[in-house]
C-alpha positions as CSV (number, residue, x, y, z in Angstrom):
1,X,-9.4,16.8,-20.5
2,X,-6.4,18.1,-22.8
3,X,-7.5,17.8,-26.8
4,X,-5.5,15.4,-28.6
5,X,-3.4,16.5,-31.4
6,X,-4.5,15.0,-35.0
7,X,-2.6,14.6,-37.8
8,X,-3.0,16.3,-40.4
9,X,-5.5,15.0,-43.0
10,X,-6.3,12.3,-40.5
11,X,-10.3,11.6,-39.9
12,X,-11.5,10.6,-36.0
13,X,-11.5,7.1,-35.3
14,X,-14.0,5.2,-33.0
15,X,-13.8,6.3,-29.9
16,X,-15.9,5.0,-26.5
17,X,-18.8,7.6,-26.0
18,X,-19.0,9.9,-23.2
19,X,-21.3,7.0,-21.3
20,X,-19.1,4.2,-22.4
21,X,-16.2,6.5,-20.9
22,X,-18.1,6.3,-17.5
23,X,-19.0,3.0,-17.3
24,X,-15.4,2.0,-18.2
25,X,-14.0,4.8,-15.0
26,X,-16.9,3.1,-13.0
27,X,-15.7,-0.7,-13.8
28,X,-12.3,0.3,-13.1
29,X,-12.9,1.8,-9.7
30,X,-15.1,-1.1,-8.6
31,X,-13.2,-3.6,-9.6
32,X,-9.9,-1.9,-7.7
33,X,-11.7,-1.5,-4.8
34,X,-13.1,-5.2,-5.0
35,X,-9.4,-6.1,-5.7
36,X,-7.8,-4.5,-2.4
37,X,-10.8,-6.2,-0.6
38,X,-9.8,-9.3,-2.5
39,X,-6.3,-8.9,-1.5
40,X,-7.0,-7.9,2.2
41,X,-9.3,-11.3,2.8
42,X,-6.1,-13.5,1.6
43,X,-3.5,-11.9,3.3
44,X,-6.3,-11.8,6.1
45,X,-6.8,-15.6,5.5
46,X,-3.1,-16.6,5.9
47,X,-3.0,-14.5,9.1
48,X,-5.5,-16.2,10.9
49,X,-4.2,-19.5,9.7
50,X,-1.0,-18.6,11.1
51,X,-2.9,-17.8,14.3
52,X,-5.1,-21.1,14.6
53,X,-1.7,-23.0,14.2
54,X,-0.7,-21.6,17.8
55,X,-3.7,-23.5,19.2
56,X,-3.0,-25.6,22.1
57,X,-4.6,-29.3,22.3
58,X,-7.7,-28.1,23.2
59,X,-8.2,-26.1,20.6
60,X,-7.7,-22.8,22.6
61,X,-5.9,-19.9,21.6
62,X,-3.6,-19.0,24.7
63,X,-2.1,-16.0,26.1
64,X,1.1,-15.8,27.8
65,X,1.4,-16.4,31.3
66,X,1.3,-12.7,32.8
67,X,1.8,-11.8,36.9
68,X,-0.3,-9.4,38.9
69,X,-0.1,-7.9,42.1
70,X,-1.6,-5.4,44.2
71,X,-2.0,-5.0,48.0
72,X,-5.9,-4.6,47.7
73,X,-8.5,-7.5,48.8
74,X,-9.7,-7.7,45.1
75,X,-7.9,-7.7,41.7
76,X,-10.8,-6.9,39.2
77,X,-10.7,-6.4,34.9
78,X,-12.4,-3.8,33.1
79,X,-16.2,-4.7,32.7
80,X,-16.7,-6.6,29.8
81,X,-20.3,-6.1,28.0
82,X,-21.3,-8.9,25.7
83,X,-24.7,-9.2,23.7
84,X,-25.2,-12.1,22.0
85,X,-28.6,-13.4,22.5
86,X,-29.8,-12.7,18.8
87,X,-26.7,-14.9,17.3
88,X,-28.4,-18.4,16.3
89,X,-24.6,-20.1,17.3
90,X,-22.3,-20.8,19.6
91,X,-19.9,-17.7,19.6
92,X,-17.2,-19.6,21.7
93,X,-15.8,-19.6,25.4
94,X,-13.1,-18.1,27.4
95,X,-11.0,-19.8,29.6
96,X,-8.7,-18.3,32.8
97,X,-6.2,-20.0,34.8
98,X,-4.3,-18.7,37.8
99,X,-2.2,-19.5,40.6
100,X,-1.0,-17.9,43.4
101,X,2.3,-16.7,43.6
102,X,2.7,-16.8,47.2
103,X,3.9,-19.8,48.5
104,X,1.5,-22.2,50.1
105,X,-0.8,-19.8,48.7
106,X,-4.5,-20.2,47.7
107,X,-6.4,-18.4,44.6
108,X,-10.0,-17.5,44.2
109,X,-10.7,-16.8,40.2
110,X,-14.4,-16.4,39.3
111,X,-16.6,-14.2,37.0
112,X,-19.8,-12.6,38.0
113,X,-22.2,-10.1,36.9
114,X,-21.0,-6.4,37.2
115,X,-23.6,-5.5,39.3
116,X,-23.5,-8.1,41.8
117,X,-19.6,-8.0,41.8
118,X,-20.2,-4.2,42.4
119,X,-22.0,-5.0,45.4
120,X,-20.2,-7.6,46.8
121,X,-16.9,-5.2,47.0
122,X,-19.0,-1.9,48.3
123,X,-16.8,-0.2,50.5
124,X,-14.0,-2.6,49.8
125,X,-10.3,-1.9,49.1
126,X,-9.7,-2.7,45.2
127,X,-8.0,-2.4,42.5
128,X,-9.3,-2.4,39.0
129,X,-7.0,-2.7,35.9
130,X,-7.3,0.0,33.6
131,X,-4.3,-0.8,31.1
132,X,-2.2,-3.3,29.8
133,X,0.8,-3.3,27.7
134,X,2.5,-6.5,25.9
135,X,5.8,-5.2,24.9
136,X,7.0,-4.6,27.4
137,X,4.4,-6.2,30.0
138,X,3.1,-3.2,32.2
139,X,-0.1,-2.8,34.2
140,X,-2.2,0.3,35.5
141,X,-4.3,-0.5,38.0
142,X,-7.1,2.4,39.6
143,X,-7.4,1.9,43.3
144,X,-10.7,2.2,45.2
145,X,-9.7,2.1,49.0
146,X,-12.9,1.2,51.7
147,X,-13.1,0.0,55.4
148,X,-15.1,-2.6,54.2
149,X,-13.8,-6.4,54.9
150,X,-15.5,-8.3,52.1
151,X,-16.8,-12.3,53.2
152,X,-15.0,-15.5,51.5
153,X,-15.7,-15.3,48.1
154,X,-16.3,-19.1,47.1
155,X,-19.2,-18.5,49.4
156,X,-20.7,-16.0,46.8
157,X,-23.4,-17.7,45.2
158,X,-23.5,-15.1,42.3
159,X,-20.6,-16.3,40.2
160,X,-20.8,-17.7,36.7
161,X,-18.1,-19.9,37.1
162,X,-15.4,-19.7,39.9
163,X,-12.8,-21.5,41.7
164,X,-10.9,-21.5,44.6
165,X,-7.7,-23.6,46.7
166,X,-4.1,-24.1,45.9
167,X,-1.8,-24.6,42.9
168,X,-3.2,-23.7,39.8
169,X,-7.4,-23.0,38.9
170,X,-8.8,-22.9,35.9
171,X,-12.6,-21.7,35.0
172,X,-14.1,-21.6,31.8
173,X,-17.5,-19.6,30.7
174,X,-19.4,-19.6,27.5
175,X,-19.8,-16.4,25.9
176,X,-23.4,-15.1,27.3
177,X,-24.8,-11.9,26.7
178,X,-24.5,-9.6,30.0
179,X,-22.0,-6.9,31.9
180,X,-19.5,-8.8,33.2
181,X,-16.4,-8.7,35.7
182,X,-13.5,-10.9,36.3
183,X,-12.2,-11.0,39.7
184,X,-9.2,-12.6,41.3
185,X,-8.6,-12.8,45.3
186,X,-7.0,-14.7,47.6
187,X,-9.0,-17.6,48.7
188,X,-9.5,-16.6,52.5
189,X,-10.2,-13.1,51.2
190,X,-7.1,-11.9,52.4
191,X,-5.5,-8.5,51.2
192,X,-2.1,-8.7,49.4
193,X,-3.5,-10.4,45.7
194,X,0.1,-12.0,43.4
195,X,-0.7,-14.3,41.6
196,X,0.0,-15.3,37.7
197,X,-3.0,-15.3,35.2
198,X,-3.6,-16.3,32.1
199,X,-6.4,-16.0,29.4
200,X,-7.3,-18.4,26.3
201,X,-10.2,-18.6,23.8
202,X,-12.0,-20.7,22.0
203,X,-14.2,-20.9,19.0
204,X,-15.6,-23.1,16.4
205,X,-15.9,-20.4,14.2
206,X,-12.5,-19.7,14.2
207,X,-11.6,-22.9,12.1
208,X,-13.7,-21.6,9.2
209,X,-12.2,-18.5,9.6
210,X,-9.5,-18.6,7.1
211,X,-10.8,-20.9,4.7
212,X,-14.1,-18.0,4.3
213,X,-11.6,-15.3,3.8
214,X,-9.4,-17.5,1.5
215,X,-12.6,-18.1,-0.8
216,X,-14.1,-14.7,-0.6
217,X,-10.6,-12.7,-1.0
218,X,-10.7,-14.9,-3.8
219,X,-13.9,-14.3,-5.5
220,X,-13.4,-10.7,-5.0
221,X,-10.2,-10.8,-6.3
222,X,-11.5,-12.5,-9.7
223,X,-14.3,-10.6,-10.2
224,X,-12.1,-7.1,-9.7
225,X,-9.4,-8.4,-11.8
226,X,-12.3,-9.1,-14.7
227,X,-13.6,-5.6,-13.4
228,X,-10.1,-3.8,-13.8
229,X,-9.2,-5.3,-17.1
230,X,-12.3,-4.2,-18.9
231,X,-12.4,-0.9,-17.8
232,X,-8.4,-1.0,-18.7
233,X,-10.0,-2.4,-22.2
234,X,-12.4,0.3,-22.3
235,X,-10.0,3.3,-21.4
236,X,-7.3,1.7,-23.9
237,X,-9.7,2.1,-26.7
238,X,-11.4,5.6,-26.0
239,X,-8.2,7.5,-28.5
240,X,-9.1,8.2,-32.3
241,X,-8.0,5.8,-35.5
242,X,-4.9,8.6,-36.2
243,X,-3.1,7.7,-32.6
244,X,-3.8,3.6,-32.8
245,X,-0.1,3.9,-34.8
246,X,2.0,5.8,-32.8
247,X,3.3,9.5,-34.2
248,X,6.9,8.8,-34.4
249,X,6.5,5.2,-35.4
250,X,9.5,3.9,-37.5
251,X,8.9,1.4,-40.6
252,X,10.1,-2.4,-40.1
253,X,14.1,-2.6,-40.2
254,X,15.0,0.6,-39.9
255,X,14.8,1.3,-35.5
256,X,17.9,2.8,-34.3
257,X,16.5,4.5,-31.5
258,X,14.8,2.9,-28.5
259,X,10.6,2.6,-29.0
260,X,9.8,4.1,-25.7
261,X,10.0,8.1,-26.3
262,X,10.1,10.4,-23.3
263,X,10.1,14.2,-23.9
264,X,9.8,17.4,-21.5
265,X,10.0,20.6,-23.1
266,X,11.2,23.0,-20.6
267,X,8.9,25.6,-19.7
268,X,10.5,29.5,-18.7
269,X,10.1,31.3,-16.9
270,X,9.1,29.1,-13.5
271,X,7.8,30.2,-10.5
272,X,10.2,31.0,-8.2
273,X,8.3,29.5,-5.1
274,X,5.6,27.5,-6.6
275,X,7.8,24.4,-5.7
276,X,7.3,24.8,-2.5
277,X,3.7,23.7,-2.5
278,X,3.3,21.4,-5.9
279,X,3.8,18.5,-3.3
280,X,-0.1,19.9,-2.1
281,X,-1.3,20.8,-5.4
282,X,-0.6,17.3,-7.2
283,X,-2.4,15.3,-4.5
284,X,-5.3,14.5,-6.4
285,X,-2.8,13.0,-9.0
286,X,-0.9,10.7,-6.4
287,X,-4.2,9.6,-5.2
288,X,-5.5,9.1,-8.5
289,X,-2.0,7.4,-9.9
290,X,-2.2,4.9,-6.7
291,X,-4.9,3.3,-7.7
292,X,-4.2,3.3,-11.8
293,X,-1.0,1.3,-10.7
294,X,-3.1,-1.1,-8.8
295,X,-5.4,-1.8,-11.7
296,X,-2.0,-1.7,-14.1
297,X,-0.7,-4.7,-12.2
298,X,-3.5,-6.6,-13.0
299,X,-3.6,-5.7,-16.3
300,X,0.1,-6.5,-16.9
301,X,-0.2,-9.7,-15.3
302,X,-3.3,-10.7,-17.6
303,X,-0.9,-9.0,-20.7
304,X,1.9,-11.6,-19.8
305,X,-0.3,-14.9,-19.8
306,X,-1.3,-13.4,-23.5
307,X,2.1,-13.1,-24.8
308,X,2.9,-16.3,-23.5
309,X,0.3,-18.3,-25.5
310,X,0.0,-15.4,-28.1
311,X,2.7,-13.9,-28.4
312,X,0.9,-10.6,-28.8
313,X,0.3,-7.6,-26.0
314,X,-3.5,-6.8,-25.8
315,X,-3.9,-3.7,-27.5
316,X,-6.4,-1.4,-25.6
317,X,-4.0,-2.9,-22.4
318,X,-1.3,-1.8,-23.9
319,X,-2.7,1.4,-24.7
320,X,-3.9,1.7,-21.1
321,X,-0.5,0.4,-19.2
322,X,1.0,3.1,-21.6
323,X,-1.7,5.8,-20.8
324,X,-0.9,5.4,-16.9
325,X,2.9,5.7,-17.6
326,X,2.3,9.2,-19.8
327,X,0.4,10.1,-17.0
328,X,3.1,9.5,-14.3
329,X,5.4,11.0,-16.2
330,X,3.6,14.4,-16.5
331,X,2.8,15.2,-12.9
332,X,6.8,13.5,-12.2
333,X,7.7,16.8,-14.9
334,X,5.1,19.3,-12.9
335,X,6.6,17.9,-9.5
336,X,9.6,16.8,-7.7
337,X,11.2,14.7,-10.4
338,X,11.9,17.7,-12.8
339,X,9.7,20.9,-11.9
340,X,10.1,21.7,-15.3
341,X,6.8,23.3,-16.2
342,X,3.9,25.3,-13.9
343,X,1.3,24.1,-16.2
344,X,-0.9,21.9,-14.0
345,X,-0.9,17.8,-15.6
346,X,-4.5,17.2,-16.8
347,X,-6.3,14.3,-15.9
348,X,-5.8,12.1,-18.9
349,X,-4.4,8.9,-20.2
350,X,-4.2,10.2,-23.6
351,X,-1.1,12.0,-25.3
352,X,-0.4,15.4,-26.1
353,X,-2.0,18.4,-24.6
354,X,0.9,18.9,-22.3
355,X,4.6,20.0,-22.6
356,X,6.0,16.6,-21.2
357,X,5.3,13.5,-23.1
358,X,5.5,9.6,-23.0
359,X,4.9,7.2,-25.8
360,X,5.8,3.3,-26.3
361,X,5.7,1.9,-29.9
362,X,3.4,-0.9,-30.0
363,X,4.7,-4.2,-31.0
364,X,3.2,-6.5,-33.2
365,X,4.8,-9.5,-31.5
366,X,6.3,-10.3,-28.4
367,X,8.8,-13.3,-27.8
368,X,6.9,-15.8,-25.4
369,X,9.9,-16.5,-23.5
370,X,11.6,-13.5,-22.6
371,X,8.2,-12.3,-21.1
372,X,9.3,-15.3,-18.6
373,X,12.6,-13.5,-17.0
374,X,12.6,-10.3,-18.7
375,X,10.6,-8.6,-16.2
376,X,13.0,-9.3,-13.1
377,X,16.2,-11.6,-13.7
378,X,17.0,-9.8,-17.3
379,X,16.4,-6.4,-15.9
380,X,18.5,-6.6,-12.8
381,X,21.2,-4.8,-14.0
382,X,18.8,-1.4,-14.9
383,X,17.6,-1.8,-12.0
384,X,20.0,-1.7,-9.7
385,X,21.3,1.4,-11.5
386,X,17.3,3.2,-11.6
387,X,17.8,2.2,-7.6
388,X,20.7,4.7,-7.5
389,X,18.7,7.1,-9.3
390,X,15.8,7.2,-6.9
391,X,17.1,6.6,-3.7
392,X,19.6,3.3,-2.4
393,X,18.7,2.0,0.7
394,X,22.4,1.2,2.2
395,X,22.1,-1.1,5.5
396,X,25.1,-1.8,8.0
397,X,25.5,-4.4,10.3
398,X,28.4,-4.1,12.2
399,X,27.9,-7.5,14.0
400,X,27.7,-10.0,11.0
401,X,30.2,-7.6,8.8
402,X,29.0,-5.3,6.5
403,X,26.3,-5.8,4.3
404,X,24.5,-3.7,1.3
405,X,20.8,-4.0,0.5
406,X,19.3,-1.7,-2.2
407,X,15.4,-1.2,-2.6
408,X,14.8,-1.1,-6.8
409,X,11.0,0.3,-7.3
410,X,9.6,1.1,-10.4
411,X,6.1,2.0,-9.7
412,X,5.1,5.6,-9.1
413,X,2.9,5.7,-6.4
414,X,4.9,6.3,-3.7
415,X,5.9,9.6,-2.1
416,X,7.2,10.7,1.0
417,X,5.1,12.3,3.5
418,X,6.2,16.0,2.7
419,X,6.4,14.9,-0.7
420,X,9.9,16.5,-1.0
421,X,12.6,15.4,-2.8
422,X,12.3,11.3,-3.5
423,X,11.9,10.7,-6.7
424,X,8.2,10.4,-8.5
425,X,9.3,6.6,-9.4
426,X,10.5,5.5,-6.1
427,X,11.8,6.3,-3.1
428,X,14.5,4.7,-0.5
429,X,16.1,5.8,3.0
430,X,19.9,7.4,1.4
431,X,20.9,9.8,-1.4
432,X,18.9,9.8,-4.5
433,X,20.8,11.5,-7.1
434,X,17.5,12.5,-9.2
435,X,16.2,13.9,-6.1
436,X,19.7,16.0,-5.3
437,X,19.7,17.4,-8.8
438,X,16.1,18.5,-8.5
439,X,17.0,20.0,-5.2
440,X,19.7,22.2,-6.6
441,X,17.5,23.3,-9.5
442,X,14.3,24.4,-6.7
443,X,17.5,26.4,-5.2
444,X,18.7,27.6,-8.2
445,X,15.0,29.0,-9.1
446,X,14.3,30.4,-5.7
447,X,17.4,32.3,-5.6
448,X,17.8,33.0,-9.2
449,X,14.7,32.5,-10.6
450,X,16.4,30.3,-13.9
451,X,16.2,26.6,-14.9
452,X,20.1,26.1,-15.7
453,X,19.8,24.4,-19.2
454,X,22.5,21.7,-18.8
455,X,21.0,20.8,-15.2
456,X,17.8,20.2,-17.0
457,X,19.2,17.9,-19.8
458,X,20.8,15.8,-17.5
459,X,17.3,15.9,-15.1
460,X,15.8,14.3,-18.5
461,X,18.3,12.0,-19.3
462,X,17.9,10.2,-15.6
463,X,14.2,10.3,-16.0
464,X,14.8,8.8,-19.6
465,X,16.2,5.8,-18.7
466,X,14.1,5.3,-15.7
467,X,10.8,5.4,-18.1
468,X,12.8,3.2,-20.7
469,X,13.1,0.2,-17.8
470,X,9.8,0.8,-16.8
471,X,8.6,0.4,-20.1
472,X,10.8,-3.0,-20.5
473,X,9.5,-4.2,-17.2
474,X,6.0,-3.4,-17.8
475,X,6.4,-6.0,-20.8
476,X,6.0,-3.2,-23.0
477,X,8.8,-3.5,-25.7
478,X,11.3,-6.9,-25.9
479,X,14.3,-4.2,-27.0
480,X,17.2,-4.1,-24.1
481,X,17.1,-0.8,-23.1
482,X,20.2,1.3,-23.6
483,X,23.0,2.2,-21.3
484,X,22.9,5.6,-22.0
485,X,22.1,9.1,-20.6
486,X,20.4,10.6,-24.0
487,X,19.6,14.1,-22.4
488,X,17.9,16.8,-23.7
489,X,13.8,17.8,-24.0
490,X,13.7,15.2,-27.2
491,X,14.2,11.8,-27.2
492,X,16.5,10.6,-30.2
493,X,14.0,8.9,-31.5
494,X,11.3,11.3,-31.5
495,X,10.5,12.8,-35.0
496,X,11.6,16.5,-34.4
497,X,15.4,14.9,-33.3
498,X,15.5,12.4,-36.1
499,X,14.4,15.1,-38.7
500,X,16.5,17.8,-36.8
501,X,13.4,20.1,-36.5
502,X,13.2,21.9,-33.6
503,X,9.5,22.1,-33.5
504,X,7.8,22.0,-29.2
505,X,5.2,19.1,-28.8
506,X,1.3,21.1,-29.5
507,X,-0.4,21.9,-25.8
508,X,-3.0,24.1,-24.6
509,X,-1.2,26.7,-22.8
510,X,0.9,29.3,-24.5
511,X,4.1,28.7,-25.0
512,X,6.9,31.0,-23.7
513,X,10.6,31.4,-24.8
514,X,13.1,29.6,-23.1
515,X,15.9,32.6,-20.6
């Protein structure tokens, strides 16, 4: 981890030990992981709700009706092993119906064990399916061809359940452990098998299906979220005293400049190629960042509910939602939304350390209604113009008229799969002018080997305002964030651009003069 800067004369303030550190990474990762499970049983819930509510009267869950033919004697199914004689309840039954297809025709359907359906058809002309696709409906059957005439089947006394004659037949099994074989002929056992089949189950266990998910998606979802907020808690809290009151705070009455600062200092001179392989390199970080928005949706959620009856944002949450943006932004500067610097991002949620920077001034109080709309209906506007900035999504349809859908995302943990070119805040399908711009800048540096200076101001000045709406959004700050490009490394209201000292932000690695 990157030191942190102190100020001068400033002394340490409380920080979480290196074991309070631990357990606060360890709460956060089990209560994410509880959280997708949490997540996964309700969405899983609702989907097998949906499901059960195509139940016929019966209570059976029915396939469509599908055809099969096959000139054999014998239309058999893959075998079908089952082993359920240590479950101490009814696992359910299946149920198959078929009818001949030809007319005046009669249908044999029965199951049997493998074995003895095995022996019945020795030597006889068959055909087992091997595959079958829904969309659209295709079978593969394998043939097995034989001399063999095989007797009337309904004269079989080996079959589990079976049934034979005209129209339609139905049979219906309980789910018993063996090897077992479906089989389908024509009654008089007859070569030339059409007929229509169809397949349905049934299970008392499916009607408690959704309502065990429901409950234990929801107990896992609680106890993550309680997990995921304190490690949040604990994480927000592990900086000293000197950086609780942010560095270029500004006393009461006299903000002119926005309280979310973004800075990028650019760093020269760049690897020509290294761009070509940061989208590798910063993997850890997107895997990492993924789940630090996960838990940063829980903790901004929990955050909101506080302002409304408090009117104040948690601190160590604040600290923590602010952490995971600083973060973002860094490997955004080191990767494909600026490529600004070859110094690798640490691993931090604390400032400094780093030539690209990202810091929110803490508020003592929050309005309790604007945390109601601010979020979404307020912010619509930014939005739709951070969605240009990232990547549109235009979509035509030519048959209702013409219609224009954008995608606004303000997270960072998406990426394409190369990792080229969308934006480190969001991606769409269409242009993405922050992704164009950093395109010509990789070009520039591969041909050229310089960062042109006014390309990079204006690089900073997109990435500004998308941080400053993700700050608002976030429920960070209630200020309206500009409509400005303010470009350039320093953010106006930093203290070097305020002060008109030109003095870089302190990290570890050397610095280098700018070409």
């Amino acid at each position: 981890m990157a030191n942190v800067p102190m100020h001068p004369g400033s002394a340490p303030g409380p920080a979480t030990r290196g074991g309070s550190k631990a357990g606060a990474i360890v709460a956060l990762v089990l209560g994410i992981l509880l959280a997708l499970l949490g997540v996964g049983g309700i969405i899983g819930g609702a989907a097998s709700a949906a499901v059960l509510n195509q139940q016929d009267g019966d209570g059976y869950l029915t396939a469509p009706m599908r055809s099969f033919s096959t000139t054999s004697y014998a239309l058999v199914s893959p075998p079908a092993e089952i082993s359920v004689a240590e479950v101490p309840f009814d696992v359910g039954r299946l149920r198959f119906t078929a009818e001949s297809t030809e007319p005046g025709g009669e249908v044999f359907i029965g199951i049997g064990p493998r074995a003895e359906v095995r022996k019945y058809l020795k030597g006889v002309h068959t055909s087992e399916i091997t595959e079958v696709r829904i969309s659209p409906f295709r079978v593969q059957y394998r043939d097995t061809t034989g001399p063999v005439v095989p007797g009337s089947p309904d004269k079989q006394d080996f079959w589990a359940s079976s049934a034979s004659g005209p129209g339609t037949q139905q049979i219906t099994m309980e789910l018993l452990t063996g090897d077992w074989e479906l089989v389908i002929m024509n009654s008089d056992a007859s070569p030339g098998v059409s007929a229509n089949l169809q397949a349905a189950f049934n299970s008392t266990l499916l009607g408690q299906l959704p309502r065990g998910l429901w409950i234990s998606g929801l107990i896992a979802l609680l106890i993550g979220a309680g997990l995921i907020t304190l490690g949040a808690i604990l994480l927000g809290r592990d900086r000293p005293a000197a950086m609780w009151r942010s560095e270029f705070a500004h006393p009461a009455g006299e903000l002119r400049h926005y309280p979310a600062r973004l800075e990028g200092h650019l760093d020269a001179p760049l690897s020509r190629g290294l761009w070509l392989v940061k989208w590798l390199l910063a993997i850890p970080h997107f895997f990492v960042l993924f789940f630090l928005w996960f838990a940063l949706i829980f903790t901004t959620i929990i955050s909101g509910f506080s302002i409304l009856f408090t009117g104040r944002y948690p601190r160590p949450l604040f600290d923590f939602a602010v952490g995971v943006l600083r973060w973002s932004w860094r490997v955004a500067f080191y990767s494909y939304s600026a490529l600004a610097t070859d110094v690798y991002p640490p691993f931090t949620l604390a400032p400094g350390g780093y030539p690209a920077d990202f810091d929110v001034d803490y508020p003592e109080r929050l309005s309790r209604g604007l945390v109601l709309v601010k979020w979404w209906l307020l912010a619509i506007p930014h939005l739709v113009i951070v969605s240009v900035f990232t990547g549109a999504v235009w979509s035509w349809w030519n048959q209702n008229g013409t219609s224009v859908s954008w995608n606004t995302t303000n997270d960072f943990s998406q990426w394409d799969d190369s990792g080229m070119w969308a934006s480190d805040v969001g991606q769409g399908a269409g242009f993405s002018l922050l992704g164009i711009l950093v395109l010509i800048a990789a070009l520039m540096l591969l041909f050229t080997g310089n960062y042109q200076r006014p390309l990079f101001d204006l690089v900073m000045g997109i990435n500004r305002w998308i941080y400053r709406v993700s700050a608002y959004t976030l429920l960070l700050r209630d200020e309206y964030p500009p409509f400005r490009l303010d470009q350039g490394a320093q953010d106006p209201g930093s203290e070097e651009a305020r002060t008109g000292l030109d003095t870089p932000p302190p990290y570890d690695a050397p610095r280098r003069s700018a070409e």
